[in-house]
C-alpha positions as CSV (number, residue, x, y, z in Angstrom):
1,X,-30.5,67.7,29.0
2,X,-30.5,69.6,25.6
3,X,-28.4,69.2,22.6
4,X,-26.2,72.0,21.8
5,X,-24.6,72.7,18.7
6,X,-21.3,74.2,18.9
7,X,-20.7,77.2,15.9
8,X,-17.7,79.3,15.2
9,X,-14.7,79.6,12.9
10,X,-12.5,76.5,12.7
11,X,-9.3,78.7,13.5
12,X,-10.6,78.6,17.1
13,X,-10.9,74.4,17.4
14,X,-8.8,74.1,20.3
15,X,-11.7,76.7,21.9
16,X,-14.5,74.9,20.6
17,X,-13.7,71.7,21.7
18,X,-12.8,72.5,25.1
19,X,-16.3,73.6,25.4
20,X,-17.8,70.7,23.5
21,X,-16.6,68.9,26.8
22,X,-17.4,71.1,29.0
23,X,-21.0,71.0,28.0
24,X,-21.4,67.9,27.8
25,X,-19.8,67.5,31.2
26,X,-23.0,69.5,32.3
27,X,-25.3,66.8,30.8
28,X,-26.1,68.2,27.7
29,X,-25.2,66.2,24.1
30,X,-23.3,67.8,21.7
31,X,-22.8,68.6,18.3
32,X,-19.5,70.2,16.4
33,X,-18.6,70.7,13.1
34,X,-16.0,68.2,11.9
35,X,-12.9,69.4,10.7
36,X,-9.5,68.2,9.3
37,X,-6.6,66.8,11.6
38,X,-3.9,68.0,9.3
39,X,-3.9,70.4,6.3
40,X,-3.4,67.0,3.6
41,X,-7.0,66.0,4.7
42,X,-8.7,69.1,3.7
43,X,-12.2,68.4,2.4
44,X,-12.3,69.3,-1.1
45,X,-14.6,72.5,-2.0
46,X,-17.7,70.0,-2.9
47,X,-17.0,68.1,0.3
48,X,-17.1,71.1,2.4
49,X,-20.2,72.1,0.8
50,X,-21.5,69.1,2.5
51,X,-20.0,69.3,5.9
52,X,-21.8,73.0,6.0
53,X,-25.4,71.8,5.2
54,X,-24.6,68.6,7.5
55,X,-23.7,71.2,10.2
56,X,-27.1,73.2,9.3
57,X,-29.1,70.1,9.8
58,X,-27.4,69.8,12.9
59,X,-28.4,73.3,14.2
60,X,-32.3,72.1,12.9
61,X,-32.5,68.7,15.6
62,X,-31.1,71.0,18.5
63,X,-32.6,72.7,21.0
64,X,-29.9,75.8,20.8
65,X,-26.1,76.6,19.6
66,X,-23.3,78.1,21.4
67,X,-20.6,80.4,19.5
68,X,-17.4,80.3,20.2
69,X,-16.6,83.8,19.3
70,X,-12.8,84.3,20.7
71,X,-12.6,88.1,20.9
72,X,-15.8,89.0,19.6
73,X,-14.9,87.4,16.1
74,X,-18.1,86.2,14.4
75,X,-17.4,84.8,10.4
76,X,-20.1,85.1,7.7
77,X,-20.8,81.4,8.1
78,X,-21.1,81.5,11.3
79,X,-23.5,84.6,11.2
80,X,-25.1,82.4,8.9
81,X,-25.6,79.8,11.4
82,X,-26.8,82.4,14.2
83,X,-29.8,83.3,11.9
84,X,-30.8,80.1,11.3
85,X,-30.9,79.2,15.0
86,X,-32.9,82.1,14.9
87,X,-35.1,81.9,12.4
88,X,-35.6,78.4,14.4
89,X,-36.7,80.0,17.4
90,X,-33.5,78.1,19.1
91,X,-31.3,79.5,22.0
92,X,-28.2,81.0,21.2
93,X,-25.5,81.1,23.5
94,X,-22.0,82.9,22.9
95,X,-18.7,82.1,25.1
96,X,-18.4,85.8,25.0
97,X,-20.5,88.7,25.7
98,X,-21.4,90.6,22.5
């Protein structure tokens, strides 16, 4: 069993969820960004400020990440996030080939 945070741009949830579950489905625990149901509950520039460094501590207790990269796309944070893992020594995983 390791735990696996899941990294990538918020436009791809549906994506990134559907392999939140399939991971864990393979025994693993997993971690995801949070992110807004609807576009009223946006955080608030300050709040998402948080959620980012909340998701970086996340990458820091597991033992890799997996990118959801939906044709190839990798964002700044999320390159962000792949150098931490990285820097980390951490696995890094993508859903596709780069």
């Amino acid at each position: 069993m390791k735990i696996i945070t899941v990294c990538g741009s918020l436009k791809f949830k549906e994506e990134m969820m559907r392999e939140a579950i399939r991971l864990e489905l393979e025994g693993n625990i997993v971690l995801t960004p949070l992110f807004p149901l609807k576009e009223e509950d946006m955080p608030t520039k300050e709040e998402g400020n948080l959620l980012g460094n909340m998701h970086k501590e996340k990458i820091k207790i597991s033992d890799g990440i997996f990118v959801i990269n939906v044709g190839g796309y990798i964002g700044e944070s999320t390159q962000s996030e792949i150098a931490l893992a990285k820097s980390l020594h951490k696995e890094v995983k993508y859903l596709e080939e780069i």
